[in-house]
C-alpha positions as CSV (number, residue, x, y, z in Angstrom):
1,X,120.3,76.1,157.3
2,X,116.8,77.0,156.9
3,X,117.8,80.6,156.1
4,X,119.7,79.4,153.5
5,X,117.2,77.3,152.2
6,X,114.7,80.1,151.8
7,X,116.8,82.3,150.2
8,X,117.6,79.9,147.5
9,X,114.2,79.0,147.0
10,X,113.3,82.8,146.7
11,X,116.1,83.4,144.2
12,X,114.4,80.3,142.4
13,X,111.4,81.9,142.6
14,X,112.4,84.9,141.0
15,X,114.6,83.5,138.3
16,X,111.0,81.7,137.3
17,X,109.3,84.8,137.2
18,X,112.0,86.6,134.6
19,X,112.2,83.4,132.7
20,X,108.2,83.5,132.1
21,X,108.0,87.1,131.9
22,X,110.8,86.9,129.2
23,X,108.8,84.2,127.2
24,X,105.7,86.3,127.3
25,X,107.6,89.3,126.0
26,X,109.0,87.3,123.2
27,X,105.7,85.8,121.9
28,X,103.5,87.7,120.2
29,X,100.2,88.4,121.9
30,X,98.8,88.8,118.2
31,X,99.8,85.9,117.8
32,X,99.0,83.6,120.5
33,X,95.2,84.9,119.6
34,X,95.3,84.0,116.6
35,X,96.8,80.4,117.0
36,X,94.0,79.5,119.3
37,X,91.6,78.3,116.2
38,X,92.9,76.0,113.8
39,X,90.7,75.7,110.7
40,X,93.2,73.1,108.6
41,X,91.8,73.5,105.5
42,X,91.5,70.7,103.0
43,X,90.9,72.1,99.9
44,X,90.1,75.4,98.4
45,X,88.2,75.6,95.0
46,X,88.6,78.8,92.6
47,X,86.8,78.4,89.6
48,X,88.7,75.1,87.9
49,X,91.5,74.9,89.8
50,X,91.9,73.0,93.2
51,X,94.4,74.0,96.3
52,X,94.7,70.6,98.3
53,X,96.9,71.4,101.4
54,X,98.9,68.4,103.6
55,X,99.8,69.2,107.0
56,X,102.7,67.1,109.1
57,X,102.0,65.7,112.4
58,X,101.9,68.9,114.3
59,X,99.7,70.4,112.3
60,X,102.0,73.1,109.9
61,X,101.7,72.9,106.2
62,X,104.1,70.9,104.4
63,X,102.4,71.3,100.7
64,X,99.8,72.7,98.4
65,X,99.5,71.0,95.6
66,X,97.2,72.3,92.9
67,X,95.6,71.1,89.9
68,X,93.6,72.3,87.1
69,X,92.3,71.5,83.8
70,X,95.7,71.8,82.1
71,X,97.9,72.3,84.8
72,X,99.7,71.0,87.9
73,X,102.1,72.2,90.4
74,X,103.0,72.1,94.1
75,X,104.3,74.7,96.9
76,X,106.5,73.0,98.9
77,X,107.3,74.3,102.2
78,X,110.4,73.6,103.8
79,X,110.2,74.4,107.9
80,X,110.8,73.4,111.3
81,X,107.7,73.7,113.6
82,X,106.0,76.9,112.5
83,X,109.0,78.6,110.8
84,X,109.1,78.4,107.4
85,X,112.5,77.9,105.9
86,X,111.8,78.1,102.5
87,X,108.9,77.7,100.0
88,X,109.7,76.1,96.6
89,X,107.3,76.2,93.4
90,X,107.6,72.7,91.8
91,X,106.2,72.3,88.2
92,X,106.6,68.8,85.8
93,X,109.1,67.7,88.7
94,X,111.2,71.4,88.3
95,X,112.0,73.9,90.6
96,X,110.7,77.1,89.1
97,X,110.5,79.7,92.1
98,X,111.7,79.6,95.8
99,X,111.4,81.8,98.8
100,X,114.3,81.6,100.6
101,X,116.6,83.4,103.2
102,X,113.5,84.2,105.8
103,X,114.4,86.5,108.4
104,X,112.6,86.6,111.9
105,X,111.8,89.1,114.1
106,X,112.7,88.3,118.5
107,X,108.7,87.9,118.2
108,X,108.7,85.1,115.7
109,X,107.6,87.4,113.0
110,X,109.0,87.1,109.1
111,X,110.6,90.4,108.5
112,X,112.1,89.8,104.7
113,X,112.8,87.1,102.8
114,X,114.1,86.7,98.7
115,X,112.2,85.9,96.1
116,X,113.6,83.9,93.3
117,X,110.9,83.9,90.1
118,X,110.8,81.6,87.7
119,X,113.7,81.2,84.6
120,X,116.1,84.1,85.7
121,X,116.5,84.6,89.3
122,X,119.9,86.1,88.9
123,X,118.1,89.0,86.9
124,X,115.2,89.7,88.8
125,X,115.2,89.1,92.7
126,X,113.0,90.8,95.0
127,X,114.0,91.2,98.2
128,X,110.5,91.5,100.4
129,X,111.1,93.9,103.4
130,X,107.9,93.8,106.0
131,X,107.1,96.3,109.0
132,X,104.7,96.2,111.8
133,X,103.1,98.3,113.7
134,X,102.3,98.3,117.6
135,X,99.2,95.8,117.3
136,X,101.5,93.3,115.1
137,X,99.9,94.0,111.9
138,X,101.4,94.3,108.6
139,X,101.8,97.8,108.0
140,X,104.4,98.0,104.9
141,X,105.7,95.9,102.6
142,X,108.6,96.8,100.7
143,X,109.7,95.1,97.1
144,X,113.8,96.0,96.0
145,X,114.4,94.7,92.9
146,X,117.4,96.0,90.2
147,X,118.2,98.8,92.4
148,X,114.7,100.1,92.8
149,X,111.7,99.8,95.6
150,X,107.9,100.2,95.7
151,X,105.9,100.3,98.8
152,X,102.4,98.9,99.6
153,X,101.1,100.7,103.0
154,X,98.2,98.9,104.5
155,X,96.0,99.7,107.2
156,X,93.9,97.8,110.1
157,X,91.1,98.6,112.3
158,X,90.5,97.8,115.5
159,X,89.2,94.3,114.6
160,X,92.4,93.0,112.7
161,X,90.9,93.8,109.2
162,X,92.6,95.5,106.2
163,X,90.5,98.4,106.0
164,X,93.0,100.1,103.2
165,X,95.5,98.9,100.9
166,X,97.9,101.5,98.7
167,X,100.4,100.4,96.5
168,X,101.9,102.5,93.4
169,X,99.1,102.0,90.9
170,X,96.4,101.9,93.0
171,X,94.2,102.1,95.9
172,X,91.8,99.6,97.7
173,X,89.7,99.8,100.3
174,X,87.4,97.0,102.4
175,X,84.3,96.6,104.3
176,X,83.6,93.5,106.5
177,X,81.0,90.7,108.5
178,X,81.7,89.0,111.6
179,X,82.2,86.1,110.2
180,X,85.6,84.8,110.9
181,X,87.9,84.0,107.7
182,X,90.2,80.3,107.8
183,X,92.5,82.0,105.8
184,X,93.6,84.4,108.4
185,X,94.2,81.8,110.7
186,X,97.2,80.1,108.6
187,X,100.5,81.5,109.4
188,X,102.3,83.0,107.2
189,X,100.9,81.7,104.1
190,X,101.3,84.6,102.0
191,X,104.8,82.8,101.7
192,X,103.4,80.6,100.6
193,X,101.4,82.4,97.6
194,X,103.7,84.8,96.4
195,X,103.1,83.6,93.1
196,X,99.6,84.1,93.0
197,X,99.4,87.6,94.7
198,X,96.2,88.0,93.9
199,X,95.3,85.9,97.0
200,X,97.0,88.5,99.7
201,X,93.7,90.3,99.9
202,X,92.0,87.3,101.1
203,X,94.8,86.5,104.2
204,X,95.3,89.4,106.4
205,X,92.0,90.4,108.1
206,X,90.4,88.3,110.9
207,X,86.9,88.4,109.4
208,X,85.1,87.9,105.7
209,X,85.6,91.2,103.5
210,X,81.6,92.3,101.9
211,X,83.0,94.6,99.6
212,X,85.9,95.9,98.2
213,X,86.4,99.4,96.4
214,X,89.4,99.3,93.9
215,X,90.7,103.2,92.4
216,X,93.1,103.0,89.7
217,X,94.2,106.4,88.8
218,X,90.5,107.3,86.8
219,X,88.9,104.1,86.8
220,X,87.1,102.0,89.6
221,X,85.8,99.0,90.4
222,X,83.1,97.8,93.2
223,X,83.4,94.1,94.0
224,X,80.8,92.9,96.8
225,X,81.5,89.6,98.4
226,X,78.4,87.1,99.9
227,X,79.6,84.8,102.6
228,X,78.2,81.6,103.3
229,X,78.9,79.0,106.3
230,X,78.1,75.7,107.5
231,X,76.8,74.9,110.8
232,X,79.8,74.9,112.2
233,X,79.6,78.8,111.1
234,X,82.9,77.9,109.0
235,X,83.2,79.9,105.6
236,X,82.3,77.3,102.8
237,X,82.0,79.8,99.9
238,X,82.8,83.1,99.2
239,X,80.5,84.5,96.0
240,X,82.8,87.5,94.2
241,X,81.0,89.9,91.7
242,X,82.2,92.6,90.6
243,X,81.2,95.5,88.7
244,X,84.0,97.8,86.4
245,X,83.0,101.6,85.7
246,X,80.9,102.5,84.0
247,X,78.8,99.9,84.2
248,X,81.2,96.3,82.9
249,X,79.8,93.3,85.4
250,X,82.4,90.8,85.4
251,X,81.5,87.0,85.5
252,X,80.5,85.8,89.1
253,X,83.5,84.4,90.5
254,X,84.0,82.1,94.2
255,X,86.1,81.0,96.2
256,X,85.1,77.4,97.9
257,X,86.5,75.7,101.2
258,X,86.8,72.3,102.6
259,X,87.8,71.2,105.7
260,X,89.4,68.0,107.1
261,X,87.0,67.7,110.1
């Protein structure tokens, strides 16, 4: 009897074992890392306009609304726990957008999803195709639309920063602090933002970028980024100036950030 009894508590044992091992296999590492800081973000400011984001009880986004001088609309996320199901664009009470049909890796990582833009989505869908390489990272994104596709490739370093973006028209390339950047630390909320792509360079590196170097075919631009935090060594404003060959300086832009606690 006591034999017995071992045995069973050895098979036990070992049926533990797989089941943990199988977990840990199917969860990210990237990921676990990067869900051990939560920087829940109240607002963020960009020149007039104002990204106020609501979280539900567990702490996953449920909306951004955003107002500015003339305008007001809201992203609202549809999801259950940190999967997002879909991410709807709602303006004067109207759906003009969605993200829909999300498709997850075994590692909890969004592969594709469809989206629909504004006034004809029956004419022009884009289907978003992403890949990964070994660390987790975004390495390509792929945009099929009326029977064509364009590729972005971007690369990392070894710090989880995008060091080098090329899509069809041009090329960028970053530099960075050690600063750590709340963005990064959102999941998955360049879902979220598809309609204001212009955000995407802000999301996918760990730490705050200090300058950026933009080729477009002949021209250039140089756009160097100061960083400043609070005591809490949080990222409360990001100062943006850059400077167009030869010689155009743009008006200072900035990027602001509020937090809940």
């Amino acid at each position: 009897m006591k034999k017995q009894t071992f045995i069973i508590a050895v098979a036990c044992s070992i049926l533990f074992l797989i089941a943990c091992n199988k977990s840990d296999y199917l969860e990210n590492p990237f990921q676990k890392e990067k869900n051990k800081q939560k920087p829940f973000l109240k607002e963020i400011i960009h020149a007039t306009r104002n990204y106020s984001f609501h979280y539900d009880h567990m702490g996953y986004i449920d909306s951004i609304s955003v107002i500015d001088l003339h305008l007001t609309y809201v992203y609202r996320v549809a999801h259950h726990g940190k999967r997002i199901d879909s991410v709807s664009l709602v303006e004067d009470a109207a759906i003009v957008s969605t993200n829909g049909n999300i498709k997850y890796d075994n590692m909890g990582r969004i592969t594709q999803f469809t989206y629909y833009p504004r006034y004809d989505p029956l004419v022009s869908v884009n289907v978003i195709t992403l890949t990964y390489d070994y660390n987790g990272q975004i390495k390509k994104i792929a945009y099929s639309s009326n029977g064509s596709t364009h590729y972005d490739t971007l690369t990392f370093d070894n710090h989880s920063n995008l060091i080098r973006w090329a899509q069809p028209q041009n090329l960028s390339t970053f530099t960075y602090a050690t600063g750590l950047n709340p963005l990064y630390y959102i999941d998955d909320l360049y879902v979220m933002f598809t309609e204001e792509k212009s955000f995407w360079q802000y999301l996918f590196s760990q730490h705050n970028s200090i300058t950026k170097y933009l080729q477009d075919g002949v021209n250039y631009e140089t756009t160097s980024y100061q960083n400043l935090y609070d005591g809490h060594h949080r990222l409360i404003k990001k100062t943006i100036n850059t400077v167009i060959a030869p010689g155009i300086i743009q008006q200072p832009d900035s990027l602001e950030f509020r937090y809940l606690y």
